[in-house]
ROSETOR-924129 format. One record per residue (C-alpha): residue number from 1; residue in three letters; x, y, z; chain. Coordinates in pm, 1 decimal. Example, Ala and Ser with C-alpha at 12.3 -4.5 7.8 and 13.67 -1.06 7.14 Angstrom:
% ROSETOR-924129
SITE,1,ala,1230.0,-450.0,780.0,A .
SITE,2,ser,1367.0,-106.0,714.0,A .
This chain:
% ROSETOR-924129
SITE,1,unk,17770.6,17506.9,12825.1,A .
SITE,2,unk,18059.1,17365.5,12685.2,A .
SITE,3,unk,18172.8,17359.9,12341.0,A .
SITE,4,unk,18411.0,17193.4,12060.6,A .
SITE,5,unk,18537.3,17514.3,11880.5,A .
SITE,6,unk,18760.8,17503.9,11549.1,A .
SITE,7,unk,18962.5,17794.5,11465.3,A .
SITE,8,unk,19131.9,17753.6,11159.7,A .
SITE,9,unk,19358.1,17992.5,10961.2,A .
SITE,10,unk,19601.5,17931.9,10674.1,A .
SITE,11,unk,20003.0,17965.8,10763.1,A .
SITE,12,unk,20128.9,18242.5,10926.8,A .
SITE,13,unk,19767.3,18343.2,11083.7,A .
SITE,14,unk,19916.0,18356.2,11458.1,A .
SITE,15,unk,19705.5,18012.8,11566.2,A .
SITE,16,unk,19989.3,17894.8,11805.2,A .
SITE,17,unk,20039.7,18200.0,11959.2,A .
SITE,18,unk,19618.6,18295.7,11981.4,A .
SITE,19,unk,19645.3,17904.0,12166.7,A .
SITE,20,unk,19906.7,18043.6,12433.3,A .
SITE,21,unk,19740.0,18317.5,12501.2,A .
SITE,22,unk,19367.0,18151.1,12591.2,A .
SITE,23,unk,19618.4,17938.2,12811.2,A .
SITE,24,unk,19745.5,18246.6,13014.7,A .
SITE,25,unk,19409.2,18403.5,13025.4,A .
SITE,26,unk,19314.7,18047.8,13160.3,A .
SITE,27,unk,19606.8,17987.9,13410.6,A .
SITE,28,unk,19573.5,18377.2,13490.8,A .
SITE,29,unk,19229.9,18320.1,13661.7,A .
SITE,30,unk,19332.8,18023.7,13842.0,A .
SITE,31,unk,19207.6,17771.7,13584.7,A .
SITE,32,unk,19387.6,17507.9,13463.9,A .
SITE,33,unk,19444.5,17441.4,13061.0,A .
SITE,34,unk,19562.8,17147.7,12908.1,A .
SITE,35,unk,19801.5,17195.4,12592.5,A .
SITE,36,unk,19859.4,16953.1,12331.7,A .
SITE,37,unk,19909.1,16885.5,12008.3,A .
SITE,38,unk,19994.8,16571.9,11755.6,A .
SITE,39,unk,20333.0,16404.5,11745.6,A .
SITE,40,unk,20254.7,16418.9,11374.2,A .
SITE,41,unk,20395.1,16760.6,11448.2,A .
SITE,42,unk,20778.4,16677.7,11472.6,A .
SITE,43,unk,20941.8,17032.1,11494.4,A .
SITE,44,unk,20887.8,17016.1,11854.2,A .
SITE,45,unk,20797.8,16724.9,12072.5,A .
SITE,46,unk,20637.3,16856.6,12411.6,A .
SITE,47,unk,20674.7,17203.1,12325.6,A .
SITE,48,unk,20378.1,17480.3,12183.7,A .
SITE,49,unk,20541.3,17711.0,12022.3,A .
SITE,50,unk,20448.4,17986.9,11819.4,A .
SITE,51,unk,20697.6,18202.0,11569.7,A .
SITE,52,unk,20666.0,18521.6,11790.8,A .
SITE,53,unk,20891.4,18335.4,12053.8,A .
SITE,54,unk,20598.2,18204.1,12262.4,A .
SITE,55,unk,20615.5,17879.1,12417.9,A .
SITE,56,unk,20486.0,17625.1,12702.0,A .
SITE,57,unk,20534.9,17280.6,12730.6,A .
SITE,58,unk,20284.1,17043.9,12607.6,A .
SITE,59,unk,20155.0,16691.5,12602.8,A .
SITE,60,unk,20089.6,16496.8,12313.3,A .
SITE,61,unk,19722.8,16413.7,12163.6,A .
SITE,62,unk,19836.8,16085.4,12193.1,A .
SITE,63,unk,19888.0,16075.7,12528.9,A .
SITE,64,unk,19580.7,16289.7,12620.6,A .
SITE,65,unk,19319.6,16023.3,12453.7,A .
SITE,66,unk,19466.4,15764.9,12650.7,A .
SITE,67,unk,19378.9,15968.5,12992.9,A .
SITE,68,unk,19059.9,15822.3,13202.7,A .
SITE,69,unk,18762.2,16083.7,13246.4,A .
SITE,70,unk,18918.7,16125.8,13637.3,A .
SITE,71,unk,19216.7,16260.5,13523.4,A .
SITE,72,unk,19043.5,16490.0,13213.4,A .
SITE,73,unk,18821.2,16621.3,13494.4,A .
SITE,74,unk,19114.5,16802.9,13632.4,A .
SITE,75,unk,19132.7,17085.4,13377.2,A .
SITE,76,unk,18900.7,17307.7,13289.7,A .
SITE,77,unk,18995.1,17364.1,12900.2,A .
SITE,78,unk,19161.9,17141.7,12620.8,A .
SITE,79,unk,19343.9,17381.8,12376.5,A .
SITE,80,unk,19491.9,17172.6,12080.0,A .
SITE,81,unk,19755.2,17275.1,11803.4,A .
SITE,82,unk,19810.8,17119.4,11512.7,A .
SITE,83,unk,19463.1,16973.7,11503.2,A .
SITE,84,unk,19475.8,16929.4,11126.1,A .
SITE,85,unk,19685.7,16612.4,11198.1,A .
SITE,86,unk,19427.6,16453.6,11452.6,A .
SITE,87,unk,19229.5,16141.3,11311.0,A .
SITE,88,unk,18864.2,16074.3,11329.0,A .
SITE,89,unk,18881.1,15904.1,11623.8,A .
SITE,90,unk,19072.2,16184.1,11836.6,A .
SITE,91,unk,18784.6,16466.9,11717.5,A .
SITE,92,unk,18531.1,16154.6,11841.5,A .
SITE,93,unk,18739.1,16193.5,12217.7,A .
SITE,94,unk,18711.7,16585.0,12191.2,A .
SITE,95,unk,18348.9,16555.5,12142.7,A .
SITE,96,unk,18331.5,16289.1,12450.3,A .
SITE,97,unk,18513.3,16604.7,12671.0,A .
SITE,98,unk,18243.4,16828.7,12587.2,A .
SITE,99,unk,17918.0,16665.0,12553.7,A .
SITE,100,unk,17981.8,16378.0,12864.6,A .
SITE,101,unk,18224.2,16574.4,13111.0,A .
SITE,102,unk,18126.8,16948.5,13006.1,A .
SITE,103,unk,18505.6,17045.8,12928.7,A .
SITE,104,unk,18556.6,17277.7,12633.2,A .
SITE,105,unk,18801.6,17178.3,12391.3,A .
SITE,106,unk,18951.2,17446.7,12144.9,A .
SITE,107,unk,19105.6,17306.7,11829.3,A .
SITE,108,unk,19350.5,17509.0,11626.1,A .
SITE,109,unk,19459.5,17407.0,11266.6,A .
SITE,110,unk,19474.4,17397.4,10908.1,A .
SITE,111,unk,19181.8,17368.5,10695.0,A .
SITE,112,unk,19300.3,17255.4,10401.6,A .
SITE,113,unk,19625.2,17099.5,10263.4,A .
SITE,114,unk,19906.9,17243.6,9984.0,A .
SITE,115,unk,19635.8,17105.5,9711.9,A .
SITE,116,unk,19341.6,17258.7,9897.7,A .
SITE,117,unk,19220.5,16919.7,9997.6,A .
SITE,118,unk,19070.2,16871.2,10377.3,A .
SITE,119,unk,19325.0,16720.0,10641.9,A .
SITE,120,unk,19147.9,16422.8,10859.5,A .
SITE,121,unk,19138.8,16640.1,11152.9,A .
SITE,122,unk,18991.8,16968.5,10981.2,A .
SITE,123,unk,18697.6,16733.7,10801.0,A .
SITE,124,unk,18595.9,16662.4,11163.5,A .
SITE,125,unk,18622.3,16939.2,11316.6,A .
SITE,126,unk,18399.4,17107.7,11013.4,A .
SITE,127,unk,18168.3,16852.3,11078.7,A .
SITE,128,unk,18122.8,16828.5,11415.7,A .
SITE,129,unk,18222.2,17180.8,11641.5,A .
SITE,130,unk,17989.4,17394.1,11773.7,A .
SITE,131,unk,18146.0,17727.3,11652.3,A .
SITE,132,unk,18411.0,17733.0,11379.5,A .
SITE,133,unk,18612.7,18020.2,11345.2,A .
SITE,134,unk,18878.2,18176.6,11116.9,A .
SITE,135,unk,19189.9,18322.1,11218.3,A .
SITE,136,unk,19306.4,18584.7,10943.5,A .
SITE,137,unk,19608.3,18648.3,10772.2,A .
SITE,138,unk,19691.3,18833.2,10412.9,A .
SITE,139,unk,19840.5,18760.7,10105.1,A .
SITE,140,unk,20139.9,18922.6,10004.7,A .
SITE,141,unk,19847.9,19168.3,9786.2,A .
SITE,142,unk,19656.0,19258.6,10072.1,A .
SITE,143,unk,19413.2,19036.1,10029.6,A .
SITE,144,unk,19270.2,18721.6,10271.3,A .
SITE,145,unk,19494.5,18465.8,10251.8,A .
SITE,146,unk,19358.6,18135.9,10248.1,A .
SITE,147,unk,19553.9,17898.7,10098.6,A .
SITE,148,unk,19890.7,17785.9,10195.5,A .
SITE,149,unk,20071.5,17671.8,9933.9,A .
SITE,150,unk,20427.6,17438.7,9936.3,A .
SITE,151,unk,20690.1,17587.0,9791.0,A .
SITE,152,unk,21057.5,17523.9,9645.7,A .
SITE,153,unk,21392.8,17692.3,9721.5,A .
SITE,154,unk,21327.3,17930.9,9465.8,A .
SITE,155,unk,21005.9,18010.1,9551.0,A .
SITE,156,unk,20766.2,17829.3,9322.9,A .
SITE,157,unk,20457.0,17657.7,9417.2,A .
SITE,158,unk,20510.8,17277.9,9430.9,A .
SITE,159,unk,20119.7,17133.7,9314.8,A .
SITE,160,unk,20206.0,16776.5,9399.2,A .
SITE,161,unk,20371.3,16558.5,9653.2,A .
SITE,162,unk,20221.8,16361.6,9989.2,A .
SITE,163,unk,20030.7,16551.6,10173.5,A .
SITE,164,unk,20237.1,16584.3,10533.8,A .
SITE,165,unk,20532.7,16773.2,10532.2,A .
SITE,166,unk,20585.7,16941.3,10847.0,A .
SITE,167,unk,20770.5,17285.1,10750.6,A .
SITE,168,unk,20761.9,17664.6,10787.0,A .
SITE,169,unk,20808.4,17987.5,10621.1,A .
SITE,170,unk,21084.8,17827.1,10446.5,A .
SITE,171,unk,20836.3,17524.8,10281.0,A .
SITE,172,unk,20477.2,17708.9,10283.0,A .
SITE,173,unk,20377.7,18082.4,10197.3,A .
SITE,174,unk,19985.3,18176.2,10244.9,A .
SITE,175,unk,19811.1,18322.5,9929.9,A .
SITE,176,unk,19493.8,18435.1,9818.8,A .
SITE,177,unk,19311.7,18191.4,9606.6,A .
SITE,178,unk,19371.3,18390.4,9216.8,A .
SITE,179,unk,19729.3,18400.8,9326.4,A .
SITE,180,unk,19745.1,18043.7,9476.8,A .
SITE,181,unk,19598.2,17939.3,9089.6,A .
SITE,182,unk,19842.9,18157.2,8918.9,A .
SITE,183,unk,20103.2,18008.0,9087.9,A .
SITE,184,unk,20252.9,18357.4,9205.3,A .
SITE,185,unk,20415.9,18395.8,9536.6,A .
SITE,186,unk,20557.4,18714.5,9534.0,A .
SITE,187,unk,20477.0,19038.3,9336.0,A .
SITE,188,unk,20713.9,19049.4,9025.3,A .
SITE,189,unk,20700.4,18684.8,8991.1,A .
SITE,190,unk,20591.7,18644.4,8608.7,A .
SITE,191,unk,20369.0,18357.0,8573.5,A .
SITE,192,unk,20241.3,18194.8,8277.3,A .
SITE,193,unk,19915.2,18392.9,8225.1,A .
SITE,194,unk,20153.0,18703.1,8298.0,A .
SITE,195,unk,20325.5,18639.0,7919.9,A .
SITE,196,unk,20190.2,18828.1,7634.0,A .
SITE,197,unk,19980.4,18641.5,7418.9,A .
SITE,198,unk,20229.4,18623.3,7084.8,A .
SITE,199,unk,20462.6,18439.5,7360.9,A .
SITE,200,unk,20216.4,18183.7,7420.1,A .
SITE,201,unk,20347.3,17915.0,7134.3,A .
SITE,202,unk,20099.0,17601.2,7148.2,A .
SITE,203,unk,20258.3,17299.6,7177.1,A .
C-alpha cells in the first residue's frame, strides 16, 4: 500500500543525498522516480543536489501539482526535497498521489525553522504522513543535533530575522538543543552562562 512518508533531519543530516539514492535504487530496478523540489529553493533551479557531489536533474513542485493524474500515473515514486517550503495545499496533492492513484510520495525536509518554529510544509507533513522518520546528524559535542541554527560571519547564532533564507554551511550550523539555548556553536566559544558569576554585573 502506498504511503506519504516524512523524513526530516536538521542541516547537514545527508537528506538530499538519502533522496538520490532511493532514486537510483528506483531507476536501478527499472522503476521510474520523479524528483522535485520547491523553487522556494533558489540555490539550484532543476537540479537535486546534495553536498557530497550528488546530483540529478529535477522538476519543480510547482510544476508537478499542475500535472493531470495520467501523467502522475507514469512514475512509480514522488521523492521531494526541500519539502519544508511546500504549502498546505501541495502536502493536500501528495496525499491525493497516495490515497487516489496508490503512488508513494517521500518528503524530505526541515522540521523546524532557525527559531525552532514549524515550516508550512513540515506542519503537514507531521500531520498527515503515514510514517515520519528522522534522519540523524550530531552536534559538534557528539550529541543529536536537532536544531539548526542561523548564524553570522563570526559564528554567532542570529535569534531573529524572517524565516526563509536559503543558505548553507556558511548561514546554518546544526546543534543540540542546550547548545542551540546557550547560543554556542563551537567548543571554546564562551557564552554568557560560561562567565563566572562575579562577572555577571546586573544591569
Amino acid at each position: 500500500m502506498a504511503k506519504l512518508y516524512f523524513r526530516y533531519g536538521a542541516m547537514g543530516s545527508s537528506k538530499t543525498a538519502n533522496a538520490l539514492m532511493v532514486a537510483y535504487n528506483y531507476n536501478e530496478r527499472g522503476k521510474k522516480a520523479l524528483l522535485a523540489k520547491p523553487l522556494t529553493d533558489t540555490r539550484e533551479i532543476g537540479v537535486m543536489h546534495s553536498r557530497i557531489g550528488l546530483e540529478q536533474p529535477c522538476i519543480s513542485v510547482e510544476e508537478l501539482v499542475q500535472m493531470n493524474d495520467a501523467a502522475l500515473k507514469q512514475y512509480d515514486c514522488f521523492i521531494i526535497d526541500e519539502a519544508q517550503f511546500c504549502r498546505k495545499s501541495d502536502i493536500e496533492f501528495f496525499v491525493h498521489i497516495v490515497d487516489d492513484l496508490g503512488i508513494p510520495v517521500i518528503c524530505y525536509g526541515l522540521r523546524a525553522d532557525f527559531q525552532q518554529n514549524l515550516f508550512e510544509g513540515s506542519q503537514w507533513l507531521l500531520a498527515w504522513a503515514d510514517k515520519i522518520e528522522e534522519i540523524k546528524t550530531v552536534c559538534w559535542c557528539g550529541k543529536g543535533a536537532r536544531c539548526n541554527a542561523r548564524i553570522d560571519e563570526k559564528g554567532r547564532i542570529i535569534r531573529a530575522g524572517k524565516q526563509v533564507m536559503v543558505g548553507a554551511n556558511e548561514s546554518y550550523i546544526s546543534l543540540c538543543r542546550r547548545h542551540f539555548r546557550e547560543g554556542k556553536t563551537y567548543p571554546d566559544m564562551q557564552t554568557k552562562s560560561d562567565l563566572p558569576k562575579r562577572h555577571m554585573v546586573e544591569k
